[in-house]
Each structure stands twice: as C-alpha cells, then as structure tokens.
N, C-alpha and C positions, 0 to 999 in steps of 0.2 A: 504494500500500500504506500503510496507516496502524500509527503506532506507536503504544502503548499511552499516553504520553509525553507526546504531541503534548496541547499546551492545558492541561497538567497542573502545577501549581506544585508543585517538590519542593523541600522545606528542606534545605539544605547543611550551615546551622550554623545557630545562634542570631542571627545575622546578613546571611546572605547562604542567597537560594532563587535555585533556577534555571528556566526555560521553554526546553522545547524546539519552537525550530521544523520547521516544516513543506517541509523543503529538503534530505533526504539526498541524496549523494551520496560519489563518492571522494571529496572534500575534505572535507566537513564528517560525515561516516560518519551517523549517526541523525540531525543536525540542528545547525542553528547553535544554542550555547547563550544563550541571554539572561538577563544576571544582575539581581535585586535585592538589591539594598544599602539595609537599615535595620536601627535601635537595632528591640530587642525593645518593642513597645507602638507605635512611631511610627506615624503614621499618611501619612509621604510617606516615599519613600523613593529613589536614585538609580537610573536603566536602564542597566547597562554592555551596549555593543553589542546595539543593538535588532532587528538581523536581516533577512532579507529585507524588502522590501515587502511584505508577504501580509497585506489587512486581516483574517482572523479570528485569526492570529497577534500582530498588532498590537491586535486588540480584545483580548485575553487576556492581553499585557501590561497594559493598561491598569486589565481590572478584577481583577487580583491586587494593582497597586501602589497605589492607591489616588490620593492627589496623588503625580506625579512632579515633581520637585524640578532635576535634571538627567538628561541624557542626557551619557553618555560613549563615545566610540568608541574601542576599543583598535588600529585600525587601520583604515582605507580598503576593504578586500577587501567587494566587496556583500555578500557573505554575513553578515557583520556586521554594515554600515552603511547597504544601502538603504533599509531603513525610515526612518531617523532622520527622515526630513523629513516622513512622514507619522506618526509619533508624535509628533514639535513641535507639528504640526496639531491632535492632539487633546490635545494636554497642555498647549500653551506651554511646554513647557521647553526652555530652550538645550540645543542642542549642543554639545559641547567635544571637540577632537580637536588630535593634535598639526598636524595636516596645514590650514593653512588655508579651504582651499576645498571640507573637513567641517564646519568650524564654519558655525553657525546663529544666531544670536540667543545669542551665547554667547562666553566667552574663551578662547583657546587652553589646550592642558596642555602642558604640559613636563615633563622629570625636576628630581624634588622637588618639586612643585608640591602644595598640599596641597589635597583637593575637602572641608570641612567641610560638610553636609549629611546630612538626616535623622537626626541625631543622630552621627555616625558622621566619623571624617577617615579619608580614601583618601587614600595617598601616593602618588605619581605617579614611575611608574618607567619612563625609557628602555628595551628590549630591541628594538632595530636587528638584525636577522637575519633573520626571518619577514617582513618588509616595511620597508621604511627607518622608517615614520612609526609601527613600534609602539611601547605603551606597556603 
C-alpha cells in the first residue's frame, strides 16, 4: 500500500524537512522519518537517521538534500540506520553515532557534543530508554 508521503519532502520548520520512508509497520506506524537539517538558502545540509536500506528511499534523500555534509544516527534500530552505509556510498558522508560499530568514516556523538554543519549547530543529547545508544 502506498502512502501519499512516501518520497515527498515536507518542511517542519525553516530548518528542518522530513522524508518519509517506505517501511510501515507497528513500530515505525506510516514510516521511519528521515530528517534534514539546514540554514534557510544552504545548499548541504545534515541526514538525521537515514532509514531503511531501500534505494529509491535513499535516492530521494539524496536529491532533496543536495551535498550531505553528515549522516547522524539517533540510535542503532535498522529502521533508522540500515541505510547509512548505503547513503555514505552515494554521499561520502560520515556516519556518526553514539554506538561504535555505526560509525563510518566518521567521529562518535556523545551528550553535549556539538554537530556544526550546514550552517546550523545540533546539540547532542543523551536519552538512554528507547535503546541504550540513543541520542
């Protein structure tokens, strides 16, 4: 079943748009969301949790964000982080995750960690509950 959604870039704020993937379920209801993060006018911007592996999911991040700059995962669960490895691939951006063996070509995050990119600083905030390693 297809959602209306799926491959469709909707703006959050002046700042931050969302992509939904193509992965409902009870877990993730309509879709994992996949976030970009940039200043108004930039032209690279950050991928928070890139989502399933699914390449037309992952082509669609790609041609909304223009240069991706990093890749951030807010936890480990695939539903969030399988892609990363294949959006490295077509991006070259690092991975960064609290969990080491998410990172990529990339530094870890930790709490207070500050991501300066696309114009924009992401603070970096521990919340331990939903899975040890989120952030």
């Amino acid at each position: 079943m297809s959602h209306p959604l799926y491959g469709q870039l909707r703006p959050v704020t002046p700042y931050a748009s969302v992509l939904l993937a193509r992965n409902p379920s009870p877990m993730t209801l309509d879709g994992t969301n996949t976030w970009l993060l940039r200043t108004p006018g930039s032209e690279s911007c950050l991928v928070i949790d890139p989502g399933p592996d699914d390449p037309e999911h992952l082509r669609a991040v790609v041609a909304a964000a223009g240069e991706v700059t990093e890749i951030l995962l807010t936890h480990g669960h695939l539903d969030h982080s399988a892609g990363a490895a294949a959006l490295r691939a077509l991006t070259r951006a690092p991975v960064r995750a609290l969990d080491p063996a998410q990172r990529l070509g990339g530094e870890g995050l930790g709490e207070s960690d500050v991501v300066a990119a696309a114009g924009l600083e992401v603070r970096v905030l521990a919340t331990p509950g939903h899975t040890a390693d989120s952030l």
